[in-house]
NUSETOR-238571 format. One line per field, with one value per residue (C-alpha): residue number from 1; x, y, z; residue in one letter. Coordinates in pm, 1 decimal. Example, Ala and Ser with C-alpha at 12.3 -4.5 7.8 and 13.67 -1.06 7.14 Angstrom:
! NUSETOR-238571
nr: 1_2
u: 1230.0_1367.0
v: -450.0_-106.0
w: 780.0_714.0
rest: A_S
END
This chain:
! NUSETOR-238571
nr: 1_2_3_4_5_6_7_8_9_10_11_12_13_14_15_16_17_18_19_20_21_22_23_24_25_26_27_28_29_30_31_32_33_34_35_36_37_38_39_40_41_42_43_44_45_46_47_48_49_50_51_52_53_54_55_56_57_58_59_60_61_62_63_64_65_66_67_68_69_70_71_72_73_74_75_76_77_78_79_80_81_82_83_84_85_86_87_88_89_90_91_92_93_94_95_96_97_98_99_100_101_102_103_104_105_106_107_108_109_110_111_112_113_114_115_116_117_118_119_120_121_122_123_124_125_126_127_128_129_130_131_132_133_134_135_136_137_138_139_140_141_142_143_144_145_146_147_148_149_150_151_152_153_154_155_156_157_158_159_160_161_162_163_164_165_166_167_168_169_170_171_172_173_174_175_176_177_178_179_180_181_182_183_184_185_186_187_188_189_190_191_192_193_194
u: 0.0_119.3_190.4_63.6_347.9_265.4_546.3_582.1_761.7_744.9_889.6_1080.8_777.0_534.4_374.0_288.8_207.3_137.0_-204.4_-299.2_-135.6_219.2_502.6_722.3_914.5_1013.1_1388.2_1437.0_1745.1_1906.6_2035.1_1681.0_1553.0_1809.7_1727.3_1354.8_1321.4_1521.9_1280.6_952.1_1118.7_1077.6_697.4_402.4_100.3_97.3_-172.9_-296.9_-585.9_-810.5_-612.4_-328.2_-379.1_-503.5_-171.5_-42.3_-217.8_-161.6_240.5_342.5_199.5_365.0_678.5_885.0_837.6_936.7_1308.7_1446.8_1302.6_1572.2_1635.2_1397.8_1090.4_1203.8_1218.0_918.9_703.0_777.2_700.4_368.3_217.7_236.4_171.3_-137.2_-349.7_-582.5_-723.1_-937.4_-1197.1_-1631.8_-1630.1_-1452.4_-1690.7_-1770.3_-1486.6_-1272.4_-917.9_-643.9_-453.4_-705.5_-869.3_-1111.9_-1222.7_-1544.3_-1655.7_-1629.2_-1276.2_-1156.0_-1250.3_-1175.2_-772.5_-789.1_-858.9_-588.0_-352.3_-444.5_-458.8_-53.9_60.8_278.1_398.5_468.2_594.7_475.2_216.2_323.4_73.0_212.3_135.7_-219.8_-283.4_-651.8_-583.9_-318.0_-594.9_-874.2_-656.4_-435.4_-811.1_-887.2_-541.4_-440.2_-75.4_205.0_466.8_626.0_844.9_939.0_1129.5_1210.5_1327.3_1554.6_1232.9_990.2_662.8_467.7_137.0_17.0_-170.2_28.3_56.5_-53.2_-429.1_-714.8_-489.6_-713.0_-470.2_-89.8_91.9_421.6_689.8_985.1_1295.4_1409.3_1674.3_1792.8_1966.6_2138.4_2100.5_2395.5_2108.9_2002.3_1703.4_1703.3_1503.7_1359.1_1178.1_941.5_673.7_404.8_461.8_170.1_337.7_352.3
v: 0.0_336.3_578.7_932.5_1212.3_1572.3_1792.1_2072.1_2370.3_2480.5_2779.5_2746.4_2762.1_2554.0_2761.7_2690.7_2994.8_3347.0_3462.9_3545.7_3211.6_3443.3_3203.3_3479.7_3346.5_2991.0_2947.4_2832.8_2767.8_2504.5_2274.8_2220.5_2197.0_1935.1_1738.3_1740.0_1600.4_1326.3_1201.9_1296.5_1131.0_784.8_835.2_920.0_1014.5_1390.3_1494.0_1848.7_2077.5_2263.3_2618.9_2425.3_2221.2_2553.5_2703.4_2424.4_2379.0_2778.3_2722.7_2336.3_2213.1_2539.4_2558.7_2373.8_2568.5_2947.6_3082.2_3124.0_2737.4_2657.9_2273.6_2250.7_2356.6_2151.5_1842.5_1920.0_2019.6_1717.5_1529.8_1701.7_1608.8_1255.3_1250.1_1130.3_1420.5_1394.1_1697.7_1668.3_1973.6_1989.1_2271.9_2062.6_1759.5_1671.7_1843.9_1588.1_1672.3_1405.8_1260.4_1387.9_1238.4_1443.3_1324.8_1522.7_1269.2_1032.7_1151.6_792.4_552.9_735.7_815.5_398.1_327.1_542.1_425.6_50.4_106.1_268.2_1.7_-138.8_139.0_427.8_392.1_719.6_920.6_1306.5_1531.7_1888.3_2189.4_2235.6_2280.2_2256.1_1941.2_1804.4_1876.2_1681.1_1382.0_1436.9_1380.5_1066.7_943.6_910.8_1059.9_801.8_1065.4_1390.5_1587.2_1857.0_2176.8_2420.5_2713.1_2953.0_3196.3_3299.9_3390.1_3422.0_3385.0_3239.1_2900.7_2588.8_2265.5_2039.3_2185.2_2035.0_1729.7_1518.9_1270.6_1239.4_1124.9_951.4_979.2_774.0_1023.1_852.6_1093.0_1494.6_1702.1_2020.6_2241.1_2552.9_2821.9_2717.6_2491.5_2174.4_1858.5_1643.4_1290.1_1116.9_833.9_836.2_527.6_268.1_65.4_-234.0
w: 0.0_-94.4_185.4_235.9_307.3_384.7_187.3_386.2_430.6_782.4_1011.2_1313.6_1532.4_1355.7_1059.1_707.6_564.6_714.5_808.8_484.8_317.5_234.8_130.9_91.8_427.5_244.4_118.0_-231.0_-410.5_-628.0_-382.9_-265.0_-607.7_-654.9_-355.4_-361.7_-714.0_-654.4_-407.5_-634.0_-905.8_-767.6_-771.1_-1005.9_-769.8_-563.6_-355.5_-317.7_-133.5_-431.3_-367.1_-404.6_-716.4_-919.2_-829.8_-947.9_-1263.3_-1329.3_-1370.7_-1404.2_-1759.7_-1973.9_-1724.3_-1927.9_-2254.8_-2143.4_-2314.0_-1964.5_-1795.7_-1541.2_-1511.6_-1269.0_-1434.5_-1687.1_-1483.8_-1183.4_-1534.8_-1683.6_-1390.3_-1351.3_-1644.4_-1605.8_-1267.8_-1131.5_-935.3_-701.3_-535.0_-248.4_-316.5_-239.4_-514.6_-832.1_-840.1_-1171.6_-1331.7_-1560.4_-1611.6_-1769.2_-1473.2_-1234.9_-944.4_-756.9_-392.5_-241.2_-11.1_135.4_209.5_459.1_194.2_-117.2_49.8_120.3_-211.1_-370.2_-132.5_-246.7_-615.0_-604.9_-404.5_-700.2_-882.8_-614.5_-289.9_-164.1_-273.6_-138.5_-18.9_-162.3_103.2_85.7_475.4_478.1_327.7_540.7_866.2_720.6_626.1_1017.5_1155.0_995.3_1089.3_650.6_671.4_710.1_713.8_701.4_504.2_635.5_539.1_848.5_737.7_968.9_1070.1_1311.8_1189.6_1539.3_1373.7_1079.1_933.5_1151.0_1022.6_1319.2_1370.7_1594.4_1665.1_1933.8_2074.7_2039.1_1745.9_1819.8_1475.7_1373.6_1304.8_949.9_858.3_873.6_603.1_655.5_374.0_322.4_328.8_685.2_628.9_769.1_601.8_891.4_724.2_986.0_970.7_1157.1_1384.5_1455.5_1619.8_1366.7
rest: X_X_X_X_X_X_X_X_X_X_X_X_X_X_X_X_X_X_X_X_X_X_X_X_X_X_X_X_X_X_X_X_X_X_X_X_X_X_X_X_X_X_X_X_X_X_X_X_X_X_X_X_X_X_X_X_X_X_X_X_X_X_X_X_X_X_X_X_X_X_X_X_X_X_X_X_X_X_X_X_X_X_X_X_X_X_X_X_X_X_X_X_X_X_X_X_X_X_X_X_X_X_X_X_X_X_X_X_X_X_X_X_X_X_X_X_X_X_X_X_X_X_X_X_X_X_X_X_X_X_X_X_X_X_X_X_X_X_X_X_X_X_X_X_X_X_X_X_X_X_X_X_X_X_X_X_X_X_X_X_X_X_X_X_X_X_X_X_X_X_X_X_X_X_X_X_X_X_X_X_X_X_X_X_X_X_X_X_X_X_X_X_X_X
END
């Protein structure tokens, strides 16, 4: 069965985004390019939240194609195109796109099945920010790991990612990297005990 992994990047004290959804805080250079797509490579199935996916879906299939592309809008576009989707969104039922898998409802059994149907060809099936998302699947207990980006900043307010947890959650510390630019990569699983 293919496992769920939240994608995030996260500030020092726990936030995904500012209060108004601002990414302007998140580092970005080539080295984390580099590292990030050689994990996505070894998949074909990403995840996102509706706000999310449109972002998505406004820069990823033409990325490749401007003059001034670096490598990795070359590569992450490439990827994206024959990457499965699925989008978790009440407001997109009914709308068919190639690729595309839209879950309304019932969100438990819908995850499940996904999960079971990418069991042989993708180990992990990575949940790309989308907070809103990454809440409703935390409550029904759908994300096997995280992926985490903590970048060298303090926010003090903003949209966290661990939100109405009910009980505690105990993780598996898999492995660290230190980037140059200060941000550190910290891989858990969630760990049920088996």
């Amino acid at each position: 069965m293919s496992k769920i992994i939240s994608f995030m990047h996260v500030s020092l004290d726990g936030f995904v985004a500012g209060p108004n959804g601002e990414l302007n805080w998140v580092t970005l250079n080539e080295e984390i390019f580099n590292h990030v797509e050689k994990r996505i490579s070894l998949g074909n199935a990403a995840l996102y939240g509706r706000v999310t996916y449109e972002m998505m879906e406004s820069y990823w299939p033409t990325a490749a194609d401007k003059p001034n592309a670096s490598s990795h809008d070359i590569n992450h576009s490439k990827w994206y195109k024959t990457a499965h989707k699925i989008v978790l969104s009440k407001t997109m039922e009914g709308i068919n796109k190639p690729n595309t898998t839209i879950i309304s409802d019932p969100l438990a059994g819908s995850i499940r099945s996904i999960k079971q149907s990418h069991r042989e060809d993708t180990p992990e099936i990575l949940l790309f920010g989308s907070p809103t998302a990454t809440h409703s699947l935390m409550q029904e207990d759908l994300i096997d790991g995280y992926w985490l980006f903590v970048n060298p900043v303090i926010l003090g307010q903003g949209i966290p990612l661990f939100a109405n947890i009910q009980e505690k959650t105990k993780l598996k510390l898999l492995n660290t990297h230190a980037f140059d630019c200060g941000v550190m990569e910290l891989n858990y699983w969630v760990d049920r005990g088996l």
